[in-house]
C-alpha positions in Angstrom: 117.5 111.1 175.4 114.4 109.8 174.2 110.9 111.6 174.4 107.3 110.4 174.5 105.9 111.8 171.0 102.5 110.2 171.6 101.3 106.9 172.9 102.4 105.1 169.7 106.2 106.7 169.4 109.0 107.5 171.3 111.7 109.7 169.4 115.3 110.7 170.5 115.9 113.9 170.2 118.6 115.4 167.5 120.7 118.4 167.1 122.0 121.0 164.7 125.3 122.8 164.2 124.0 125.6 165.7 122.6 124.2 169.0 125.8 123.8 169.8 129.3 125.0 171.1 132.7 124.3 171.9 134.2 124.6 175.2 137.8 126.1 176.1 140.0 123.4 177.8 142.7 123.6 180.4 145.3 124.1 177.7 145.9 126.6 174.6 148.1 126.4 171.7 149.4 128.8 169.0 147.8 128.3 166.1 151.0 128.7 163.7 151.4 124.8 165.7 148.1 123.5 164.9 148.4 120.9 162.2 145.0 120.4 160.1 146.4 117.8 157.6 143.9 114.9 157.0 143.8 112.3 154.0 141.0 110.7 151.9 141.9 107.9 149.8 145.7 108.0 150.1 145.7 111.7 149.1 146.7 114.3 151.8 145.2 117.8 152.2 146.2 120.8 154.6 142.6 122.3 154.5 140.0 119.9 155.2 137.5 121.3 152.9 135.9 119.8 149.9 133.9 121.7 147.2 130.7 120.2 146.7 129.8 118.6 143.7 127.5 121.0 141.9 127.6 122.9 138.9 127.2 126.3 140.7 130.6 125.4 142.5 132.7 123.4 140.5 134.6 122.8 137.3 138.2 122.4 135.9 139.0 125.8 137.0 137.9 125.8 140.2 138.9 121.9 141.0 142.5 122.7 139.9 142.8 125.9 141.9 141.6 124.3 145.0 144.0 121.8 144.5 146.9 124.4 144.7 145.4 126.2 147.7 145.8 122.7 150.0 141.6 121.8 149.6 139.9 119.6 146.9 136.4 120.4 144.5 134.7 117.6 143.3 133.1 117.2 139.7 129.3 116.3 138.9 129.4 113.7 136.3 125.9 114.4 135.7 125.9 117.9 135.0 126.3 120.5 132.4 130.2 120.3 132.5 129.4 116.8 131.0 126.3 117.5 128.8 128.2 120.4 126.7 131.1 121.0 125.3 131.0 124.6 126.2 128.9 124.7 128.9 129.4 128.7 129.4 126.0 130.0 127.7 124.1 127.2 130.1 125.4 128.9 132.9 124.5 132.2 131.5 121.3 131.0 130.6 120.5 129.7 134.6 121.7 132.7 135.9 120.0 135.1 133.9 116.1 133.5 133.8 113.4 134.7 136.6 112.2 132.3 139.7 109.4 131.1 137.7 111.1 129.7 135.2 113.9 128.6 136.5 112.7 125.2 137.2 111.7 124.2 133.8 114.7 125.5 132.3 117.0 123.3 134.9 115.2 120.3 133.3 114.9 121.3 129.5 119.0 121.6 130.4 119.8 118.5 132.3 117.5 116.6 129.3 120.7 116.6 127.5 122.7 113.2 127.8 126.0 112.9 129.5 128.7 112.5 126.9 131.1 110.1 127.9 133.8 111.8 125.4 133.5 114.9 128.1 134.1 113.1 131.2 137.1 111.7 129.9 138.1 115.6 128.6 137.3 117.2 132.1 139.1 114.1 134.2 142.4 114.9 131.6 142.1 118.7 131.5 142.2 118.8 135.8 144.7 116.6 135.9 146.7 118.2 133.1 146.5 121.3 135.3 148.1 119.6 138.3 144.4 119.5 140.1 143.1 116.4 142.1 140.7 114.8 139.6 138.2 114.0 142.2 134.5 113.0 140.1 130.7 112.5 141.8 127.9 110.2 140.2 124.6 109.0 141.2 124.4 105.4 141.7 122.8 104.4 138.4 126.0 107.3 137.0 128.3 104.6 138.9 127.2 101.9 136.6 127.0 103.2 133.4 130.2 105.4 133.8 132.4 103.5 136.9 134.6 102.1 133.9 135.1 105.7 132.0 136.1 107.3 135.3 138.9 104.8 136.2 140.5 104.6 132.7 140.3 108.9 132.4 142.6 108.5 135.4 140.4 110.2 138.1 142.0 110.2 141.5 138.9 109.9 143.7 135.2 108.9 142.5 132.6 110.1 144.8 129.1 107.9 144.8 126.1 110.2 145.9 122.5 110.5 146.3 119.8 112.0 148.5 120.2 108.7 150.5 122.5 106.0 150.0 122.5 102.6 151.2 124.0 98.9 150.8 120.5 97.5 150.1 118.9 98.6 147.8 114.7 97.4 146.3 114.3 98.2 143.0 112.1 97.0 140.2 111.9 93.6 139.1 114.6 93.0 136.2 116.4 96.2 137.2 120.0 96.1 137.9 121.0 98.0 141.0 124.5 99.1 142.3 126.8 96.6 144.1 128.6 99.0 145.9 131.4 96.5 148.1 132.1 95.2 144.2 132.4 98.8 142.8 134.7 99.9 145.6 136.7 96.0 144.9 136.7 96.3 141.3 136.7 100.4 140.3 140.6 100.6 140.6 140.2 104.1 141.8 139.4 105.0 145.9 135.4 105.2 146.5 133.6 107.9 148.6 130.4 106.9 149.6 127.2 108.8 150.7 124.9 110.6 151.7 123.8 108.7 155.3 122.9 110.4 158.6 123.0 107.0 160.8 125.4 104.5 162.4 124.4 101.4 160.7 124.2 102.7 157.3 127.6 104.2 157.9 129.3 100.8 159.3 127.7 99.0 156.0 129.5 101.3 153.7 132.8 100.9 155.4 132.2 97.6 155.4 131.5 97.8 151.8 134.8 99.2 151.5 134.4 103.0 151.3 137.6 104.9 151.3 135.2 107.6 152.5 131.7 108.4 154.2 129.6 112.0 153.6 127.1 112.3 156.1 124.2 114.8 155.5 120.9 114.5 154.3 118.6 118.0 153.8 120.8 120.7 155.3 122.2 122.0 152.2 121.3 125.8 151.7 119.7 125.2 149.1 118.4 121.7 148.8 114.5 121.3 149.9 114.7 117.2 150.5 113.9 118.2 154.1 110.3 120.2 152.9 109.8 118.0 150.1 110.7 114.3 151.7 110.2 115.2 155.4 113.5 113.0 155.5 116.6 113.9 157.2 118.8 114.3 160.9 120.2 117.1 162.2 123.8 117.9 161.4 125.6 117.4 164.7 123.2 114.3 165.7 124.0 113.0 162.1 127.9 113.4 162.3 128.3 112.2 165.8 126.5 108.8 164.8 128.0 108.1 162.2 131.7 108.8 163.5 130.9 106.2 165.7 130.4 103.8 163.2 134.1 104.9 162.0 135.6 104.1 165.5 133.6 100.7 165.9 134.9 99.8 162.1 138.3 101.1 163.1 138.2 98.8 166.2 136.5 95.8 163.9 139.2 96.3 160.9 141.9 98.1 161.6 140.9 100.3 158.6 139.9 104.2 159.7 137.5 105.5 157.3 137.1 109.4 157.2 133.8 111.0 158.0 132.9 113.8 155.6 129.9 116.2 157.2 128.2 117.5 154.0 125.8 119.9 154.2 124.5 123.0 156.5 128.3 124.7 156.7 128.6 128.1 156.1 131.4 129.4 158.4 134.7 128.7 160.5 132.4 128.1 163.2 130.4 125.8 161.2 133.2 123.9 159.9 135.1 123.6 163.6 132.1 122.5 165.4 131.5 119.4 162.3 134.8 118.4 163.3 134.3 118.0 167.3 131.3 116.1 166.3 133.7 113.8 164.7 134.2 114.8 161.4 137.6 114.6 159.9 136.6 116.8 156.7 133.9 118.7 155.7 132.3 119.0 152.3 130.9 122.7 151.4 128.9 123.9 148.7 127.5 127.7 149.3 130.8 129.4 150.5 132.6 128.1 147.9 129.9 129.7 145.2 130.2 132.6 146.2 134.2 132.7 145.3 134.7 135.1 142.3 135.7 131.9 140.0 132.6 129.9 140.5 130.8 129.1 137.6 127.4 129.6 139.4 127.5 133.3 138.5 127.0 134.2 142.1 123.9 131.6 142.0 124.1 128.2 143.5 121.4 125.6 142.9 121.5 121.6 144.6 122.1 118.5 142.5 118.5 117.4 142.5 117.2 120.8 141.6 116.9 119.4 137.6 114.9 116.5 138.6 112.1 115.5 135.7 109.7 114.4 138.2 110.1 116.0 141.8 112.7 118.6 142.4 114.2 118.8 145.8 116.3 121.8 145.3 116.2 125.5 144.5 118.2 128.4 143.1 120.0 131.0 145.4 121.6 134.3 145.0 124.7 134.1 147.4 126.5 136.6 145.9 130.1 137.0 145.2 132.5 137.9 148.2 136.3 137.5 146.5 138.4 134.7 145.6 138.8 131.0 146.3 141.9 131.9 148.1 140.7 134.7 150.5 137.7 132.5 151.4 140.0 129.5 152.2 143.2 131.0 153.6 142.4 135.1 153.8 143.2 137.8 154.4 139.4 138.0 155.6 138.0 141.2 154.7 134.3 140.1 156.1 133.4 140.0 159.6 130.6 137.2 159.4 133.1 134.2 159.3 133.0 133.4 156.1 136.8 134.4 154.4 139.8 132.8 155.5 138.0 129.4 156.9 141.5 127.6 157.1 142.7 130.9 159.5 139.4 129.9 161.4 139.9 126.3 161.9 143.2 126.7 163.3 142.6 129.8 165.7 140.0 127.5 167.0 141.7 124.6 167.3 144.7 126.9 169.4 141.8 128.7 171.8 140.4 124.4 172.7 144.2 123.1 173.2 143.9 121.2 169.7 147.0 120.6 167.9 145.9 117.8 165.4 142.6 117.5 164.0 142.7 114.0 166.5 142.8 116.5 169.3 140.2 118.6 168.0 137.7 115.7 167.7 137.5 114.8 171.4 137.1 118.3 172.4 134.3 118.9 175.0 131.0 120.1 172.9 127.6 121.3 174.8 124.1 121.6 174.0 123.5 125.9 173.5 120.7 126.9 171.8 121.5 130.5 172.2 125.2 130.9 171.2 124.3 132.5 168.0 122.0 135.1 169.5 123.3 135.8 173.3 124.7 139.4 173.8 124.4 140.1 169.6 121.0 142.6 170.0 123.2 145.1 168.2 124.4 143.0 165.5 121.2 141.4 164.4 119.9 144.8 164.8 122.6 146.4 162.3 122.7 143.4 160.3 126.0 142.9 161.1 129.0 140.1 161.7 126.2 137.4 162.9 123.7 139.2 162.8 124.0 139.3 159.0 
């Protein structure tokens, strides 16, 4: 639908995860028959959940154990795993200093290189472990490291950036990322992102992405949005872009899994990404908040160290158990955040989903007020959603 801004623009109108909800079918199914398997580079999962790449969320610990549980965590290259050898009294240090400072230290502690000698070590140790060694640069990290990744043995290598596309300006004599011949020539499967629209998305399966993360801004705490002004709704975002996976589907015979990234804190969250389309989703927040975390029950965004403009903030989230009761329970919360994978399924039995397929063409309708019809009470108590 689009809308007369002013004489000189028309818009179309975009919306979020939680303008919307999922509507009951004419069929039901138990969810001990649902079947959330999905796959990403030629590796299957049963919970389609990725950690987010950020310090506050993941490291060899954490990416091993979510490997066990049926989900995967991805790596930052870039950040203090990478930069220190013990990277323990960093984390101490971000958790422990006042609002004020917090932004100065991020960047006096991200002024330390990346040691290529410790990407190799924290590739080996995960896989060592068992885990999915699943890794995440920037672009310009893709270049200078691409090679170091592949021969550590990494499983999956993760390209990201506030915005990521197949053309890219840059300055004169600067050399900038060929992503089709990184995903040709890397050796190892290549997730691409972040994009929010259809073309962008069909150029980077047409690049040869084994993957796609859509989501710019909604990150809880990333501030690109306030900063940049840049970004598209969640469920707008997704819905495009998994239409750029059909099309390519149709085009290639490839299918190219859409990974929503960004915005997801609950089931709900999570369930209503995947009937926009999604196949997986990528979360950063809930998983911070799992007793093992290395955030410290903090969890800042990947461009919060930035030397020039940060886009990204610290948050206290808390901690609210382990990796395994947020991702398969027993919940002992009442706000929809433990036992995500129970959630997923008991949703996908109450729509008549029994494949995450299914559960992607289930009917989905514009409801601005399905977080806050009938909850007076809660909101009032601060409970369940009203939290």
């Amino acid at each position: 639908m689009n809308i007369q801004l002013g004489r000189s623009k028309v818009v179309r109108r975009a919306y979020g995860i939680d303008e919307i909800a999922l509507v009951p079918g004419d069929r039901t199914v138990d969810p001990d028959v649902t079947d959330t398997r999905w796959s990403l580079g030629g590796i299957e999962r049963e919970i389609p959940i990725i950690a987010s790449a950020m310090d506050s969320v993941v490291d060899v610990g954490v990416a091993v154990e979510l490997s066990r549980l049926g989900a995967m965590g991805v790596m930052n290259l870039e950040g203090v795993q990478t930069r220190y050898s013990d990277p323990n009294p960093v984390l101490d240090r971000i958790a422990s200093v006042g609002k004020d400072d917090f932004v100065p230290l991020m960047q006096e502690i991200y002024s330390q290189p990346v040691q290529e000698e410790l990407i190799r070590l924290r590739i080996q140790e995960i896989k060592q472990q068992g885990g999915i060694a699943a890794v995440s640069g920037t672009p310009v990290a893709a270049m200078r490291f691409g090679k170091t990744v592949a021969e550590a043995g990494a499983d999956l290598f993760f390209v990201q950036a506030t915005v990521v596309s197949t053309e890219h300006i840059g300055p004169e004599g600067r050399e900038s990322l060929d992503l089709k011949a990184l995903c040709q020539d890397m050796g190892v499967p290549v997730v691409i992102g972040n994009c929010v629209t259809y073309d962008v998305a069909l150029q980077l399966m047409r690049a040869g992405a084994a993957g796609v993360m859509v989501g710019i801004g909604p990150g809880a705490a990333c501030t690109s949005r306030g900063v940049l002004g840049v970004g598209i709704p969640q469920a707008t975002a997704v819905a495009d872009c998994t239409a750029a996976r059909d099309d390519y589907e149709q085009e290639s015979g490839r299918y190219v899994p859409i990974v929503a990234d960004g915005g997801i804190i609950t089931g709900g969250d999570i369930c209503k990404c995947i009937a926009c389309g999604a196949d997986a989703v990528m979360i950063g927040s809930p998983i911070a908040r799992a007793e093992e975390a290395p955030g410290r029950g903090f969890h800042w965004g990947m461009a919060t160290p930035s030397p020039v403009l940060p886009r990204g903030t610290r948050i206290n989230v808390g901690k609210i158990g382990s990796l395994e009761r947020i991702l398969r329970g027993p919940a002992l919360l009442d706000d929809g955040t433990h036992n995500l994978l129970g959630a997923i399924k008991t949703s996908m039995g109450t729509l008549g989903a029994r494949t995450i397929k299914e559960m992607q063409t289930v009917e989905v309708v514009v409801a601005p007020s399905l977080l806050t019809e009938g909850k007076v009470y809660q909101k009032a108590q601060r409970l369940g959603m009203g939290k």
